[in-house]
N, C-alpha and C positions, 0 to 999 in steps of 0.2 A: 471549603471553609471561607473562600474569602464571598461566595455570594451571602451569604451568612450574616458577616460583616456588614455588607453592603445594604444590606436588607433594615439592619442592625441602625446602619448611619440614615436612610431612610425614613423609616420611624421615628428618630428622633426629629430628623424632618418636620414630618407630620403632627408631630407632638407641638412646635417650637410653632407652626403655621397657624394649632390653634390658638396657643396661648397669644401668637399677635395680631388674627383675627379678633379676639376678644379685647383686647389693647385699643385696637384702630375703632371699634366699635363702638367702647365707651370713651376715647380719648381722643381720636381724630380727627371720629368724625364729626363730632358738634362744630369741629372746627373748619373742617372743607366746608361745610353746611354755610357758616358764616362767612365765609370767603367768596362761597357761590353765590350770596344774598347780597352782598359787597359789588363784587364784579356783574350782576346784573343788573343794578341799579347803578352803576359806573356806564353801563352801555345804553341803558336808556337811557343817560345824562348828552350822552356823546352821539346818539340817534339824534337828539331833540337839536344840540348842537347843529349839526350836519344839516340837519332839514332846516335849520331856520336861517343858512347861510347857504341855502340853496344847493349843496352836496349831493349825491345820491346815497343816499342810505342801502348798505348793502344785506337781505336778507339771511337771517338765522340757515343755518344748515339744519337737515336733519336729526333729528333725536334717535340716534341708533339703539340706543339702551337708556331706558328711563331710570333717572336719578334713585329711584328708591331701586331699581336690579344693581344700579353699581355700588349700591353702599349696604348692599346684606349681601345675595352669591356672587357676584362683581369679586368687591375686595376678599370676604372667603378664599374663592377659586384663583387667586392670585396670588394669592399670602400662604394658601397652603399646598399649590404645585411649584412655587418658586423655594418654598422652604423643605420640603419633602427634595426637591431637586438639589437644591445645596447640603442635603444633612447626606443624599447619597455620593455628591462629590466630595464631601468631608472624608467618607469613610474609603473612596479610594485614594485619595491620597495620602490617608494614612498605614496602608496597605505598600511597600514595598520593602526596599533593601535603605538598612540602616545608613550604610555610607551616601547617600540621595537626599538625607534629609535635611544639611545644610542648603543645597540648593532647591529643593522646594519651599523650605523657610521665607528665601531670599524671592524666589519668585513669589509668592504671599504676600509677601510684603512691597514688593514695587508694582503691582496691580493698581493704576489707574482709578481715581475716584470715580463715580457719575459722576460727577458735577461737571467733569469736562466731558461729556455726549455731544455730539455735534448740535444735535435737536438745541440740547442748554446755551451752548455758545451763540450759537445761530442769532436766538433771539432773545440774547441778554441787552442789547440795546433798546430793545422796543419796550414800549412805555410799559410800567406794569410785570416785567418780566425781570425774575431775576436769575443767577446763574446755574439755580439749583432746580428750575420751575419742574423738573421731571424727574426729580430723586422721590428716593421712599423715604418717607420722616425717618430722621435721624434715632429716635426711640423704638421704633419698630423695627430697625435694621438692630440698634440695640439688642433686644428681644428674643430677635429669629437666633441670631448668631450665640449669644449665652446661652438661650434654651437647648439648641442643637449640640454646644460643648459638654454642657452637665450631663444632659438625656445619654448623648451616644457613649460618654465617658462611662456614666453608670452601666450603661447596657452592656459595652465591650468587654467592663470588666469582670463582670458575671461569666461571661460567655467564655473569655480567656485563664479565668480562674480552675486550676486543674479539680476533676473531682478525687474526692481521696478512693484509694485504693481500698478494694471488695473486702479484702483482706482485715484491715481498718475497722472497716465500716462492721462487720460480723465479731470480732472481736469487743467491740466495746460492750460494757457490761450495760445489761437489763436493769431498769430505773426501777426503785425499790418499789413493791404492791403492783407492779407489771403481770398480767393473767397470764397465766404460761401456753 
């Protein structure tokens, strides 16, 4: 029963992944788009800087993934094995002994934001960065986690709903002009 479950909280994972792939799609990403156009015209301001106060201007690193892979199966493949992965930890934690669930509450809820990640702290000083520079937009975290609540909610409840008994089911009368 409880892989069932699990499988169950899973799903709605994956359900909750796509809906915020399709979110980040049409909502995000015009907007990292404009950020990346921002901060690259920021670098060439600060190259041209450097070079004309005699600096060594330090060369671009490699393009490991090009901008158009990470903003169609990039974000996809991230949005939907991080929510598919949270919809299955949803559903074991909902899976134990009733007297536990004050204290898993309480753990839930004192769980540490991102915002404090070392990477974020690190370099929240430096020009341009701020404390959150490596969180997932706050609307998308939105998204996953409603979608995940509704999805697995309705799925569980299906699943946990007793069926009626044979007995029941045979007894009830035939709907009237029914072919015999």
């Amino acid at each position: 029963m409880e892989i069932r479950v699990i499988l169950r909280g899973a799903l709605a994972g994956f359900w909750a992944g796509v809906l915020g792939f399709i979110f980040a799609r049409i909502f995000a990403e015009p907007v990292i788009n404009k950020a990346i156009a921002y901060e690259s015209g920021r670098d060439a301001v600060l190259a041209q800087l450097n070079h004309a106060a005699g600096r060594p201007i330090a060369p671009d690193g490699p393009e490991i993934f090009s901008r158009t892979i990470q903003s169609t199966v990039g974000i996809g493949t991230g949005i939907i094995a991080f929510s598919t992965a949270m919809g299955a930890l949803v559903a074991v934690a909902a899976i134990g002994h009733t007297f536990t669930i004050t204290t898993r509450g309480q753990l839930y809820l004192t769980v540490p934001s991102l915002g404090n990640l070392a990477a974020n702290v690190a370099h929240q000083s430096q020009f341009g960065y701020a404390r959150a520079a490596t969180e997932t937009p706050q609307p998308i975290t939105n998204i996953l986690w409603t979608s995940i609540a509704l999805s697995f909610g309705a799925l569980l409840e299906r699943f946990a709903r007793p069926a009626p008994p044979a007995s029941a089911v045979a007894a009830s009368p035939e709907p009237v002009g029914a072919a015999p």
